[in-house]
MMTF fields as JSON, N, C-alpha, C and O atoms, coordinates in Angstrom:
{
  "mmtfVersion": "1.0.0",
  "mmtfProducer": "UNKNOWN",
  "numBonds": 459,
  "numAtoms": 460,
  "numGroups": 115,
  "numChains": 1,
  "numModels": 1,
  "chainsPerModel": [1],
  "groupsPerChain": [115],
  "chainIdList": ["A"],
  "bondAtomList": [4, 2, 8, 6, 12, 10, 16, 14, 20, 18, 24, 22, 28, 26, 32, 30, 36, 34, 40, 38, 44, 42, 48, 46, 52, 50, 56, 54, 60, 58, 64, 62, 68, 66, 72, 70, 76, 74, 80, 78, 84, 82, 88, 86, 92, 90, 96, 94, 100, 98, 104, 102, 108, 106, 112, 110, 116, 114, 120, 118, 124, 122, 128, 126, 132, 130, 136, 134, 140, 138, 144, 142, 148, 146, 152, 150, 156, 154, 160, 158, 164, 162, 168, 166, 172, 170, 176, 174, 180, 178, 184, 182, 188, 186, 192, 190, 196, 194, 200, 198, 204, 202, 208, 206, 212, 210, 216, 214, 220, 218, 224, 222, 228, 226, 232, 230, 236, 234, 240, 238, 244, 242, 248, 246, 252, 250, 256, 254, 260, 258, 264, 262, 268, 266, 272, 270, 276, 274, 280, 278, 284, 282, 288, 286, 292, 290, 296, 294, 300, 298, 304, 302, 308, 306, 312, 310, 316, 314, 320, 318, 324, 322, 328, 326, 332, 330, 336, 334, 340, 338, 344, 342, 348, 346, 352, 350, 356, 354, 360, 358, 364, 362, 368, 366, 372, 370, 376, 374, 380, 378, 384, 382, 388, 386, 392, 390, 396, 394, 400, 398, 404, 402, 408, 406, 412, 410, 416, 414, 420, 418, 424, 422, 428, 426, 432, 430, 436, 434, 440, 438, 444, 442, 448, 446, 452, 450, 456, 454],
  "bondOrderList": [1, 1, 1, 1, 1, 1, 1, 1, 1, 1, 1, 1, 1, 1, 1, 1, 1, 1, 1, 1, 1, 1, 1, 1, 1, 1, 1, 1, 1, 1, 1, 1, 1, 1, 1, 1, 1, 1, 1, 1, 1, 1, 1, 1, 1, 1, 1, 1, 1, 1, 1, 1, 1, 1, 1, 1, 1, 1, 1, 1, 1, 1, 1, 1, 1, 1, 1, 1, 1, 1, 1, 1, 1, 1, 1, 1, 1, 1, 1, 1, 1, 1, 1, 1, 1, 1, 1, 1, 1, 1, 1, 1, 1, 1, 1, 1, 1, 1, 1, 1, 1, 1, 1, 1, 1, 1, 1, 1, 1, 1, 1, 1, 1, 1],
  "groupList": [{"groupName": "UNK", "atomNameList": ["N", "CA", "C", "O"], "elementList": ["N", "C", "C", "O"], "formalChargeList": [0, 0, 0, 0], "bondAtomList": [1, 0, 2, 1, 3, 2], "bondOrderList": [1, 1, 2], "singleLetterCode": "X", "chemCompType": "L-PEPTIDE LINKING"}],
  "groupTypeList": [0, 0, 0, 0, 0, 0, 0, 0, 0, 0, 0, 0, 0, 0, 0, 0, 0, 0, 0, 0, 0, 0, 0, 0, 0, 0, 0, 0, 0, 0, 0, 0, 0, 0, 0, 0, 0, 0, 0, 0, 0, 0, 0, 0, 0, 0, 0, 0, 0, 0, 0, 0, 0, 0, 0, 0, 0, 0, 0, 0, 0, 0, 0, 0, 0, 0, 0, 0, 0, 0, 0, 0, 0, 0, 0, 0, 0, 0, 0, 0, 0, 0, 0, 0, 0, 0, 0, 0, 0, 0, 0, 0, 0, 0, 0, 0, 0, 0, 0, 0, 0, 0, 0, 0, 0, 0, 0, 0, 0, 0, 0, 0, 0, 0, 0],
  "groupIdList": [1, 2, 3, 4, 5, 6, 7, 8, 9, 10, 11, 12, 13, 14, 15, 16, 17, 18, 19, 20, 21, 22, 23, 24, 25, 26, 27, 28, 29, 30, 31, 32, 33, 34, 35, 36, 37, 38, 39, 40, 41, 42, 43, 44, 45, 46, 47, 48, 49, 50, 51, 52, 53, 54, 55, 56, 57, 58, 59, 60, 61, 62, 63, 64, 65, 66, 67, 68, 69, 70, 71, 72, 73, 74, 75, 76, 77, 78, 79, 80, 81, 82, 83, 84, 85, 86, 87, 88, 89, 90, 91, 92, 93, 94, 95, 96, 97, 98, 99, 100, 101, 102, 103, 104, 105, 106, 107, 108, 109, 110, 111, 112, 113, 114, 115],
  "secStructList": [7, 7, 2, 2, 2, 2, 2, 2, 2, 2, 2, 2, 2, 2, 2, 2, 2, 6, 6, 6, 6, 6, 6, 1, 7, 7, 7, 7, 7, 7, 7, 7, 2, 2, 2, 2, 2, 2, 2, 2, 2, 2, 2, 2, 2, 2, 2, 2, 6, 6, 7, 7, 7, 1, 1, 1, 7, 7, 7, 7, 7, 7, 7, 7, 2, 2, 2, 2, 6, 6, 2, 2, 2, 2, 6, 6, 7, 7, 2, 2, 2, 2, 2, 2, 2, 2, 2, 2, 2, 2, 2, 7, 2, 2, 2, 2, 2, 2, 2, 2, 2, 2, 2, 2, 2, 2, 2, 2, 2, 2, 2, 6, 6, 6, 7],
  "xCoordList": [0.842, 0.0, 0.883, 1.958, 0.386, 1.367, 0.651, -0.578, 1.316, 0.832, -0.358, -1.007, -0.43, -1.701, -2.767, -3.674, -2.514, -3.957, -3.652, -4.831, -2.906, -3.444, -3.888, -4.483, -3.526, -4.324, -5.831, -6.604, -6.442, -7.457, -8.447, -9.446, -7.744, -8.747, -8.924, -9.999, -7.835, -8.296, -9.193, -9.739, -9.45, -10.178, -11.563, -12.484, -11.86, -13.026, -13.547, -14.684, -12.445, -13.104, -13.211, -13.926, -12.755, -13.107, -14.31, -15.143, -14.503, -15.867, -16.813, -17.841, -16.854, -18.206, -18.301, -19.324, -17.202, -17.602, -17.943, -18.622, -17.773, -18.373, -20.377, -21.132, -20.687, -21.997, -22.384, -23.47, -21.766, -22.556, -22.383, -22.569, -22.014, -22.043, -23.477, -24.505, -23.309, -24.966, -26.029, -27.118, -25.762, -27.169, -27.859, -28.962, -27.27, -27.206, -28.739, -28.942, -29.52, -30.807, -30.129, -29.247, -30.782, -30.69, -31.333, -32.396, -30.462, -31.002, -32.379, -32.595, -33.289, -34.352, -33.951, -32.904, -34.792, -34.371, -35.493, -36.342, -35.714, -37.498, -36.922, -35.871, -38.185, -37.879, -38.259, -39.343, -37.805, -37.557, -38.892, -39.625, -38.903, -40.197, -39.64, -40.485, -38.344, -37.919, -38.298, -38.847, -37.787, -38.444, -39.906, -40.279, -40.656, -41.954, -42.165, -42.523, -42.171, -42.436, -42.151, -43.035, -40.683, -40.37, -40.725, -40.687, -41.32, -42.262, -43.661, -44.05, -44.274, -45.441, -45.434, -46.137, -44.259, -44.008, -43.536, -43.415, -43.226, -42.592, -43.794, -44.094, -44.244, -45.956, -46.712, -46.995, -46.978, -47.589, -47.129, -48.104, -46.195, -45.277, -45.523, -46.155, -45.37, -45.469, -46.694, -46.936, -47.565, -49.352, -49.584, -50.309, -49.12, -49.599, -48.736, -48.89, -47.859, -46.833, -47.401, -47.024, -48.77, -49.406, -49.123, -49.705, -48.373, -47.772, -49.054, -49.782, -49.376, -50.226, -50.084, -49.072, -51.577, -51.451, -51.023, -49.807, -51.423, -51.549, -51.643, -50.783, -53.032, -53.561, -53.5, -53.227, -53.679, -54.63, -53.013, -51.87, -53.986, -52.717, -52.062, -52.245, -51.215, -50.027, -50.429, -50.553, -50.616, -50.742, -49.683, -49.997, -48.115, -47.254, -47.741, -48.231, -47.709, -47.831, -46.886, -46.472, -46.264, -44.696, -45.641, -46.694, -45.055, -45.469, -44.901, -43.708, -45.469, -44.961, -43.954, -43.799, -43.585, -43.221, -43.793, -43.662, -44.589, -46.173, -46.259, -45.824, -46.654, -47.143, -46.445, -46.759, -44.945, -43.866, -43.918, -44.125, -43.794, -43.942, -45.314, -45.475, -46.431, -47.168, -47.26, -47.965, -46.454, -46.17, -45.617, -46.021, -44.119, -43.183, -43.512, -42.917, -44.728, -45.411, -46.085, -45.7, -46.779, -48.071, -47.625, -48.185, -46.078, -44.942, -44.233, -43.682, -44.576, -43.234, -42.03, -41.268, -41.481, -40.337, -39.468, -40.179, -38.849, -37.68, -37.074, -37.086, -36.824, -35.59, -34.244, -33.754, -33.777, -32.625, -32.979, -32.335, -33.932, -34.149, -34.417, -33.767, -35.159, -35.369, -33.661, -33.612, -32.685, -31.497, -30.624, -29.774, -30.791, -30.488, -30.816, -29.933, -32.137, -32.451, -32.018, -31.532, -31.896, -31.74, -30.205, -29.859, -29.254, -27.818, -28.019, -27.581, -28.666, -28.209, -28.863, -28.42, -29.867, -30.434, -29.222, -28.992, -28.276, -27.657, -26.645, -26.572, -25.905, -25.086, -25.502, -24.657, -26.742, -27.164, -28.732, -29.935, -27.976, -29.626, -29.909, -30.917, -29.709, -30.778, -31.92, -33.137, -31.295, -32.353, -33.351, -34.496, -32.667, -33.711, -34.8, -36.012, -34.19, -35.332, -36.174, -37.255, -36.36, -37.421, -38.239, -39.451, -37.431, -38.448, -39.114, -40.252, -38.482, -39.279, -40.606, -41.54, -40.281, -41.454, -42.285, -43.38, -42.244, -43.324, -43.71, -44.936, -43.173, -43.923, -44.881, -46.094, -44.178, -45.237, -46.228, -47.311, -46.143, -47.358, -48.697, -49.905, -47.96, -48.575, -49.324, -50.247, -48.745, -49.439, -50.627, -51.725, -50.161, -50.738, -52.359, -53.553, -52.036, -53.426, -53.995, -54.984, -53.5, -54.296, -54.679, -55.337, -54.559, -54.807, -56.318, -57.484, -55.995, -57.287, -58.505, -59.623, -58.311, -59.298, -59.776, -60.772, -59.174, -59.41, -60.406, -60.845, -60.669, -61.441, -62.536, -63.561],
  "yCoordList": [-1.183, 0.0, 1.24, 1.287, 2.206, 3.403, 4.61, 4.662, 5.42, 6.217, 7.23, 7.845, 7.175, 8.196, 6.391, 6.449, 5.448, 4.765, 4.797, 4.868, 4.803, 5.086, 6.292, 6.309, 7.336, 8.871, 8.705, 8.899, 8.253, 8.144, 7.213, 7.535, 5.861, 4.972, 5.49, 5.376, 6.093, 6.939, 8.243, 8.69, 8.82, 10.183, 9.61, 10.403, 8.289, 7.461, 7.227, 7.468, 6.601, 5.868, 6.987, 6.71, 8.389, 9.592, 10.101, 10.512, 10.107, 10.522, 9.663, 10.226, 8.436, 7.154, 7.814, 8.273, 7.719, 8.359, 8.81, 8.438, 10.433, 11.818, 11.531, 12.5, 10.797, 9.913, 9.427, 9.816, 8.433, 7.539, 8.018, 7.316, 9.288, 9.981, 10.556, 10.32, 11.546, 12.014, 11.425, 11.959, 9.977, 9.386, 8.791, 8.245, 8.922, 8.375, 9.734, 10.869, 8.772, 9.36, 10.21, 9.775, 11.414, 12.474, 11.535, 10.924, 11.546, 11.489, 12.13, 13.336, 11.189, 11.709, 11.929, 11.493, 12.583, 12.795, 12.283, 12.368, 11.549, 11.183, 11.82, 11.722, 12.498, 13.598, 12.636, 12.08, 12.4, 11.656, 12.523, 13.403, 12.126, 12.005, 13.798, 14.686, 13.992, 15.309, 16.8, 17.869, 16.331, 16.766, 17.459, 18.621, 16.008, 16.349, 17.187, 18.19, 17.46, 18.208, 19.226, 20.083, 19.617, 21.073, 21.93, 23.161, 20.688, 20.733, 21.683, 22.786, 20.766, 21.045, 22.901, 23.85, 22.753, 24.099, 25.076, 26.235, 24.849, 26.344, 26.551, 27.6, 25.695, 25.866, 26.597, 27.681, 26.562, 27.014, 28.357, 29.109, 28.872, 30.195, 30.624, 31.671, 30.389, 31.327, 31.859, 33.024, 30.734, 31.101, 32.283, 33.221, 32.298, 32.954, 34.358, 35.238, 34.504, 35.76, 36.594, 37.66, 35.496, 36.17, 35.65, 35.954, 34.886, 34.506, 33.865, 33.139, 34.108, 33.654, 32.609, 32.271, 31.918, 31.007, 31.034, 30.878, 31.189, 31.21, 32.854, 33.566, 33.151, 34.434, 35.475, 36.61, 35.312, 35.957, 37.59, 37.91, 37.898, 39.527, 39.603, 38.902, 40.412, 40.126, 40.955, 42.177, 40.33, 41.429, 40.048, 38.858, 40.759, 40.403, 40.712, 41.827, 39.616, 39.749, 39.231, 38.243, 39.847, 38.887, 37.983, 38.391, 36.737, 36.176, 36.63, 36.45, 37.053, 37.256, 35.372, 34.198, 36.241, 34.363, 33.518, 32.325, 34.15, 32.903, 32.699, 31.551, 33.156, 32.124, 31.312, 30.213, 31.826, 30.526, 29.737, 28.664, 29.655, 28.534, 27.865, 26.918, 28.205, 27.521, 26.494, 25.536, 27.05, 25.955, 25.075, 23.917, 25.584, 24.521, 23.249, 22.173, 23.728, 22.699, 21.963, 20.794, 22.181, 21.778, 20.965, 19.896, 21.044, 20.318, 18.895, 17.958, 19.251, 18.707, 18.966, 18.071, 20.182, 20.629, 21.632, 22.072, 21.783, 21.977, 23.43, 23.283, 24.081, 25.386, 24.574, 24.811, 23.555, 23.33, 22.235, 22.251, 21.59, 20.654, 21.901, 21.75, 22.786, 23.563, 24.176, 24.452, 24.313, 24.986, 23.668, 23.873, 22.542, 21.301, 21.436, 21.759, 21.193, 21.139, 21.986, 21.421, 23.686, 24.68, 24.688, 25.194, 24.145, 23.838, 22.533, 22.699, 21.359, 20.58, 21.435, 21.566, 21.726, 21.706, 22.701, 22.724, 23.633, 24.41, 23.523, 23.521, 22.79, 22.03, 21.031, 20.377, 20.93, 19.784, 20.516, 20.309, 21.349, 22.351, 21.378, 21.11, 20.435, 19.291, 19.098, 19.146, 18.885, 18.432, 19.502, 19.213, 20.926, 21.926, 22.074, 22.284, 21.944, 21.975, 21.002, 21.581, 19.834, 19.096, 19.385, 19.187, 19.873, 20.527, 21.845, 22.172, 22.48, 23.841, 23.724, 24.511, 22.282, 21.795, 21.304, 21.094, 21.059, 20.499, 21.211, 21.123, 22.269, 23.71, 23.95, 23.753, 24.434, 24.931, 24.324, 24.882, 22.983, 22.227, 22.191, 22.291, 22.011, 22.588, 23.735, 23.882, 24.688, 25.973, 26.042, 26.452, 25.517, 25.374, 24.498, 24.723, 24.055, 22.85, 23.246, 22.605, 24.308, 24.706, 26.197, 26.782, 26.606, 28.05, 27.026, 27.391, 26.433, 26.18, 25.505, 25.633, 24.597, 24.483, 25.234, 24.855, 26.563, 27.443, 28.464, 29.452, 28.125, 29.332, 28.359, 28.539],
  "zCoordList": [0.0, 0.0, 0.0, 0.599, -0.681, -0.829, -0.153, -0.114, 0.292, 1.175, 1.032, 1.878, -0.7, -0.831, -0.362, 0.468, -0.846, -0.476, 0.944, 1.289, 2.244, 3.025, 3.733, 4.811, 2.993, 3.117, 2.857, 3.795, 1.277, 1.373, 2.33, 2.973, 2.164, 3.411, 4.765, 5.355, 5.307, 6.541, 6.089, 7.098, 5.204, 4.935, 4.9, 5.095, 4.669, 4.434, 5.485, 5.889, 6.083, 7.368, 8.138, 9.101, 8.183, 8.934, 8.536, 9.345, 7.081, 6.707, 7.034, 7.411, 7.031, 7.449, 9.176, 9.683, 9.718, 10.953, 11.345, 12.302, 10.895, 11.5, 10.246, 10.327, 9.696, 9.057, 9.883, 10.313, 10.468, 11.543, 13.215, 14.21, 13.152, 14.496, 14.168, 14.802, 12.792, 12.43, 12.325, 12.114, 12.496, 12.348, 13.658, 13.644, 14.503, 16.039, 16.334, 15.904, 17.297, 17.532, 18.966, 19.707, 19.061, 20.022, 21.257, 21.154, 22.461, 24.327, 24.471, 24.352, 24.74, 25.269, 26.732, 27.212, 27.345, 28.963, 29.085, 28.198, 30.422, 30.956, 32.464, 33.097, 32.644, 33.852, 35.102, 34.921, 35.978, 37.366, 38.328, 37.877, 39.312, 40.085, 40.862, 40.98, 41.238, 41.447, 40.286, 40.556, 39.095, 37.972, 37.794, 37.632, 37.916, 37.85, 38.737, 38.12, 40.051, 41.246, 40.956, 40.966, 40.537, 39.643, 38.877, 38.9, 37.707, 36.467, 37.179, 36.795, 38.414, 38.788, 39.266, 38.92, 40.208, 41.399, 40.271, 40.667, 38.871, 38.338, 37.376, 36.805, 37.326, 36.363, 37.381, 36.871, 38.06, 38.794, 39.463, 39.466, 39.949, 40.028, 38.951, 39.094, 37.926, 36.218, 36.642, 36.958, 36.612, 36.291, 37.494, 37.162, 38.62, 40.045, 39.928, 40.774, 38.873, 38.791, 37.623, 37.135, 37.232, 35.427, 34.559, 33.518, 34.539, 33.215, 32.476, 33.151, 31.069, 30.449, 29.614, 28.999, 29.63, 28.582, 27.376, 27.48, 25.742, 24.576, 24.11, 23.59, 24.509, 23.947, 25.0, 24.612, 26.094, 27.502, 27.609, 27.285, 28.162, 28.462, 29.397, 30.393, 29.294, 30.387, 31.795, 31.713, 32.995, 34.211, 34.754, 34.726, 35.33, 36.536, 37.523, 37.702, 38.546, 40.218, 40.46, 39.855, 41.514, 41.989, 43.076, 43.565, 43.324, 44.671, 45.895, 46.137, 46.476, 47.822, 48.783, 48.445, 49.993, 50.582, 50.779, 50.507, 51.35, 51.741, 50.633, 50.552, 49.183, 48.059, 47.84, 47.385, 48.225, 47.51, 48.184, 47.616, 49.666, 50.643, 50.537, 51.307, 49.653, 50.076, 48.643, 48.324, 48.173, 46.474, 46.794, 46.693, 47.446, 47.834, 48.739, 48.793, 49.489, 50.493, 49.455, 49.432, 48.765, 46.922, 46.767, 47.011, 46.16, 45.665, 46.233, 45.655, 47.929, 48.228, 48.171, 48.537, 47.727, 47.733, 48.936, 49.839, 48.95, 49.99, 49.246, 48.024, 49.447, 49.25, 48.598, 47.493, 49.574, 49.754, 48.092, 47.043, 48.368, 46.803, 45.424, 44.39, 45.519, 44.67, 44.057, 42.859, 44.686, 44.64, 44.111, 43.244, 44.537, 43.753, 42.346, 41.55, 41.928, 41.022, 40.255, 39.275, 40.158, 39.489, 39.147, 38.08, 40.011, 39.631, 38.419, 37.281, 38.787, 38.13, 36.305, 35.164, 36.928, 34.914, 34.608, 33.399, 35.443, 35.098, 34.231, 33.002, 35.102, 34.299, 33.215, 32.603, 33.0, 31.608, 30.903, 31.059, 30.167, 29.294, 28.889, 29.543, 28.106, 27.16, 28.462, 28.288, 29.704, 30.342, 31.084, 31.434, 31.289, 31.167, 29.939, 29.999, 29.139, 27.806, 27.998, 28.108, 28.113, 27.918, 29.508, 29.583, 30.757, 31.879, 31.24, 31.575, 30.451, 30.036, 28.97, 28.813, 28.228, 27.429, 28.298, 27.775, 29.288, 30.262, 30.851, 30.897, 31.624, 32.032, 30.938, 31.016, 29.812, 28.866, 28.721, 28.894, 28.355, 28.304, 29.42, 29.2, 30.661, 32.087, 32.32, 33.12, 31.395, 31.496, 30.967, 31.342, 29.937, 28.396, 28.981, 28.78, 29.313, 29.842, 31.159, 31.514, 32.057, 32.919, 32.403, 33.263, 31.788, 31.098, 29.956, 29.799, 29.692, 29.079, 29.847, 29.349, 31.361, 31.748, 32.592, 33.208, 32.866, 33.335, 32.722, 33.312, 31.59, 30.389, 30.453, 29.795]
}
């Protein structure tokens, strides 16, 4: 073998590679039972701060403490778990995104049985 054929067979087998890296299906995340609780307690903070469904108009209310404490109780959640959670999605967005598609959806479905 002479050195251009092994220039090209490696340029090949580099190209099939970076192919069969592209064809590899994207990580779903499935959100854990902590998740969901998160999912639940920041759906719910949006909706209680105004945040609107689809169409509806914008009026902000901040929550006061008592509202937050009384989510975090809703929830099951902790301060100290809420501050968990908000680091970890920090360090892995893929897995914030699919919690932020579930908020939305959350919203999305109590903004409508609400009308």
């Amino acid at each position: 073998m002479t050195l251009r054929d092994i220039f090209r067979a490696s340029f090949f087998c580099l190209v099939l590679g970076f192919i069969l890296l592209g064809c590899t299906e994207k990580k779903s995340f499935t959100l854990d039972k902590d998740d969901i609780r998160f999912v639940g307690f920041y759906s719910d903070y949006l909706l209680l701060s105004g945040v609107p469904g689809e169409k509806d108009t914008v009026v902000l209310n901040a929550p006061n403490s008592d509202d937050i404490n009384a989510l975090l109780v809703r929830h099951a959640l902790t301060r100290e778990s809420l501050n968990r959670k908000t680091e970890a999605y920090k360090q892995n967005p893929e897995l914030w995104r699919e919690v932020l598609l579930q908020i939305r959806e959350n919203i999305r479905k109590k903004s409508a049985a609400g009308q």
